[in-house]
C-alpha positions as CSV (number, residue, x, y, z in Angstrom):
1,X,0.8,9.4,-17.9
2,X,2.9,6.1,-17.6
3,X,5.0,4.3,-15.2
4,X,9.1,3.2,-16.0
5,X,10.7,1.0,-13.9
6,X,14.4,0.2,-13.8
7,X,16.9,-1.3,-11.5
8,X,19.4,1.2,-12.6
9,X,20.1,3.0,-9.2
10,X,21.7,5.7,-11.8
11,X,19.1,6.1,-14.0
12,X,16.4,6.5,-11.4
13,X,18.4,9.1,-10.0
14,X,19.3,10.9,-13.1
15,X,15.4,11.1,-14.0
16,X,13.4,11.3,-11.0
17,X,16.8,12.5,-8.4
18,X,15.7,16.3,-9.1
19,X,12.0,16.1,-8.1
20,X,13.2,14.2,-4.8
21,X,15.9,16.4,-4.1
22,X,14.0,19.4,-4.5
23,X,11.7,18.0,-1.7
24,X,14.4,16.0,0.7
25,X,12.4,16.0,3.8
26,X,9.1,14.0,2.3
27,X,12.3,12.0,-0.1
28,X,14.1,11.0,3.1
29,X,13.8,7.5,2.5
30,X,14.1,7.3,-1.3
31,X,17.4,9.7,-0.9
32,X,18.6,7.1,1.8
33,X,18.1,4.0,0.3
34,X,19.4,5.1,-3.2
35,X,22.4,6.6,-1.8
36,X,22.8,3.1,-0.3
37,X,22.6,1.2,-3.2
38,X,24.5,3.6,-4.6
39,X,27.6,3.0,-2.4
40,X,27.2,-0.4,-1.8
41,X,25.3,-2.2,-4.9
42,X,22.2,-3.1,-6.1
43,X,21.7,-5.9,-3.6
44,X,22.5,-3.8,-0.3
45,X,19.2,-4.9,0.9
46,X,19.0,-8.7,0.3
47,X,20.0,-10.9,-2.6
48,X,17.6,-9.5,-5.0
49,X,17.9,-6.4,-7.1
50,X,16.2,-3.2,-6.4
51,X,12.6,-2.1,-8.6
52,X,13.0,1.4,-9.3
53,X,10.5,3.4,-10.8
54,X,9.2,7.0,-11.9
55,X,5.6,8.2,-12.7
56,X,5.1,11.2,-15.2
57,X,2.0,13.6,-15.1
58,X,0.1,14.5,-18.0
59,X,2.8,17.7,-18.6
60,X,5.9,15.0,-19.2
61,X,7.2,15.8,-15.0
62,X,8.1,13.1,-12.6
63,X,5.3,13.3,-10.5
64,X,5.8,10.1,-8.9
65,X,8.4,7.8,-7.8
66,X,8.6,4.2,-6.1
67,X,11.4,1.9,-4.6
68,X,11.0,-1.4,-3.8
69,X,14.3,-3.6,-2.2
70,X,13.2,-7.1,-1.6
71,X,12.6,-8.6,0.6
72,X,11.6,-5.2,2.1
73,X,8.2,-3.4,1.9
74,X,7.6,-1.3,-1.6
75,X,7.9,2.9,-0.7
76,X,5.9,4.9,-2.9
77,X,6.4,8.4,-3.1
78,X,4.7,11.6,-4.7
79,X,6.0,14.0,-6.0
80,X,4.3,17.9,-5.4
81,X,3.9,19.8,-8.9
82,X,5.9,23.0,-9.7
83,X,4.7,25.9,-9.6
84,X,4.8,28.9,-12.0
85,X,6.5,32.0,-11.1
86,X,4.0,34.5,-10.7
């Protein structure tokens, strides 16, 4: 279980992007704001760049994610396990 942190809008996205997408209505925010700083650089928010950053479970999965765009609050966000078909 460990924590990465980036300010690579891309590289958040490419890692942790399917576990918020799968949920977009708890991911609102983190969809929002990425797709932001997506379109309009890293320092959208303010004149600092974004902290990015994914937590994985025990099993390897993103279970976690957090977003933090200065001077702006930091969002945390978890992320629901999958389940196993029955």
């Amino acid at each position: 279980m460990t924590w990465t942190f980036t300010d690579d809008v891309g590289l958040f996205l490419a890692t942790a992007g399917p576990s918020l997408s799968a949920r977009p209505a708890e991911s609102t925010v983190m969809l929002t704001v990425t797709a932001a700083l997506r379109r309009h650089g890293p320092r959208a928010y303010g004149g600092h760049d974004p902290v990015l950053g994914w937590w994985r479970g025990v099993d390897g999965e993103v279970a976690g994610t957090l977003l933090h765009t200065p001077p702006y609050p930091a969002t945390l966000n978890a992320v629901a396990p999958r389940r196993s078909p029955r």
